[in-house]
Steps between C-alpha positions, in 0.01 A plus 500: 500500500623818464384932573402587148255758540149376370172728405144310655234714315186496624169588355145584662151548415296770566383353814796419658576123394831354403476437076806449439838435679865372371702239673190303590521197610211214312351456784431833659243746352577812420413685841645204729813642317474845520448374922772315519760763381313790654520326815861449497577765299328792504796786514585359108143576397458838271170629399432566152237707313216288334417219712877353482791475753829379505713243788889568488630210594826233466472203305637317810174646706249425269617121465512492915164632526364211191662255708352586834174516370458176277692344851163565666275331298 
């Protein structure tokens, strides 16, 4: 694994819902996503105009957080 720096864009509908998300695991939908990382990493998340947003994150930190979470189920 290594730091590269890695982009998670995120889209929502008007009415607040998760419609799209990168870096999502198969078996989460898109808001159990958007949950897990803004749970554990909220400080990386920027606010974009239009319904979008963006998670600055490390490649190393987005593989730890897929691996906790499919560890759970």
């Amino acid at each position: 694994m290594n730091s590269q720096q890695v982009i998670v864009h995120v889209r929502f509908a008007p009415n607040g819902r998760v419609v799209q998300i990168s870096e999502r695991p198969a078996k989460l939908t898109p808001n159990q996503w958007f949950d897990v990382l803004n749970a554990r990493a909220s400080s990386s998340y920027r606010l974009i105009a239009r319904g979008r947003g963006v998670f600055r994150l490390t490649r190393t930190a987005i593989e730890t957080f897929k691996q906790e979470t499919t560890r759970r189920e």
